[in-house]
N, C-alpha and C positions, 0 to 999 in steps of 0.2 A: 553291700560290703559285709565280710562276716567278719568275727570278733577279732581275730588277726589284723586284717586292714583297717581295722576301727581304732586298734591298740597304736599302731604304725604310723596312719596317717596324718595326724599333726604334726610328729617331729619330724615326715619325710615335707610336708609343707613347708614348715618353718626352714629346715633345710635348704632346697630349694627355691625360695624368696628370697632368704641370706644369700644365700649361693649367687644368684642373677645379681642383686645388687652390688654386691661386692664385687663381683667382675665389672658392672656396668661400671663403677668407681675405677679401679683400675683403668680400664680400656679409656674414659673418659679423662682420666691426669693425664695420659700420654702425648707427649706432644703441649703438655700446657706451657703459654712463654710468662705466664705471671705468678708468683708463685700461689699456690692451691690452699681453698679455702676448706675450712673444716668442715664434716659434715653441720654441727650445729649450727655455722657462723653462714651454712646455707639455709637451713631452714627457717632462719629467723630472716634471713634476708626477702627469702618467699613468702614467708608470715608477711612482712610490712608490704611488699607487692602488692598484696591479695587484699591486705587491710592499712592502706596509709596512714598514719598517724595514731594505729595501735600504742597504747603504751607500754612499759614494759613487764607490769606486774601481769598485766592482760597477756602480753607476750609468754611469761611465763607459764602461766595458766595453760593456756593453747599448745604448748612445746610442751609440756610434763615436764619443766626444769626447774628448779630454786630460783625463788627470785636473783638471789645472790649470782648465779652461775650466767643468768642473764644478762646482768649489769656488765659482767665482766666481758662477755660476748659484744653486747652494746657501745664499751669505752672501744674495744679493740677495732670493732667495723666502724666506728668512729675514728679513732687513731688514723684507718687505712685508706678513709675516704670514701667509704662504700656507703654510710649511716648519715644523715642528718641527726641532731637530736635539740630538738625545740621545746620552751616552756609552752605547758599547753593551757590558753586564756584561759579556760573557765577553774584553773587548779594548778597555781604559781608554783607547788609544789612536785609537781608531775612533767613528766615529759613525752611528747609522742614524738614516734619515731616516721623517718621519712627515708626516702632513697637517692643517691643520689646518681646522676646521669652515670659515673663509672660501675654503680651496680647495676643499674638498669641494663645498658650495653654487657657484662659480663655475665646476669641472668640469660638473657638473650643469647648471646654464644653459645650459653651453657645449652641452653632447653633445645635450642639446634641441633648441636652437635649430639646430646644424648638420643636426640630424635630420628636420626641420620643414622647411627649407631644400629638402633633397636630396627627402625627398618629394613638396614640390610637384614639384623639376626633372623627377624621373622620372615623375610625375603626364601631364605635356605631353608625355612623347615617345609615340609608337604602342605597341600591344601589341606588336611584333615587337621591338623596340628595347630593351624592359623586360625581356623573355626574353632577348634576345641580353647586355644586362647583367647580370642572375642567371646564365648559363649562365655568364660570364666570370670572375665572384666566385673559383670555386677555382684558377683561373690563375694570375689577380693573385693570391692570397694564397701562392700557390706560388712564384711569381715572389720577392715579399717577401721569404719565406725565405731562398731562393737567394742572394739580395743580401743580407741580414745573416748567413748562415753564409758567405759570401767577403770581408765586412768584420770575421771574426771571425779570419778564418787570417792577414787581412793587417797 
């Protein structure tokens, strides 16, 4: 890469990342019959998934969010039916967070249908295109890292 595509190629990355998601968001509300959950009110949803009975400060932590912005996420997917939220025995004071079956079932839809989605897309590109994105999976996933262990120090 010479100093040009050096200077270039983060913001055409970050571009491009932005770019897919945000269509994949799109293309994904379409067609929704219940109404559409906020990106954060998904991620914390998949946080408790992944980690049952997370609590929220912990929650926080893991999301790069204020505790505060979480609570407020928490009462809400609580309100909606999506959240358990339970005293946690060993710390009367704490609560862990759980899922409940209407989350479960609409993660589920959700991870389908995004999955169904991206199939097709990478369906149409060339063979060459399909390898050059599986070749790039452990990157990006590296990449990830790197940005949440430096939103972890800061």
């Amino acid at each position: 890469m010479d100093g040009a595509e050096q200077e270039t190629f983060p913001e055409e990355l970050a571009d491009a990342l932005v770019g897919v998601q945000r269509l994949l968001r799109r293309r994904l509300r379409a067609g929704l019959t219940e109404p559409r959950l906020r990106g954060a009110e998904v991620e914390l949803l998949r946080l408790v998934e992944g980690r049952p009975g997370v609590g929220v400060s912990d929650a926080a932590k893991e999301l790069c969010l204020a505790g505060n912005s979480v609570s407020t996420l928490v009462n809400r997917l609580v309100k909606d039916g999506f959240l358990v939220r339970e005293t946690d025995p060993a710390d009367r004071r704490a609560a862990r967070l759980l899922l409940t079956e209407r989350a479960e079932a609409r993660l589920h839809a959700w991870r389908e249908r995004r999955a169904a989605l991206v199939a097709r897309q990478v369906a149409r590109l060339d063979a060459a295109d399909r390898r050059a994105l599986r070749a790039a999976l452990p990157a990006l996933r590296a990449l990830a890292v790197t940005l949440h262990e430096e939103a972890e120090r800061s």
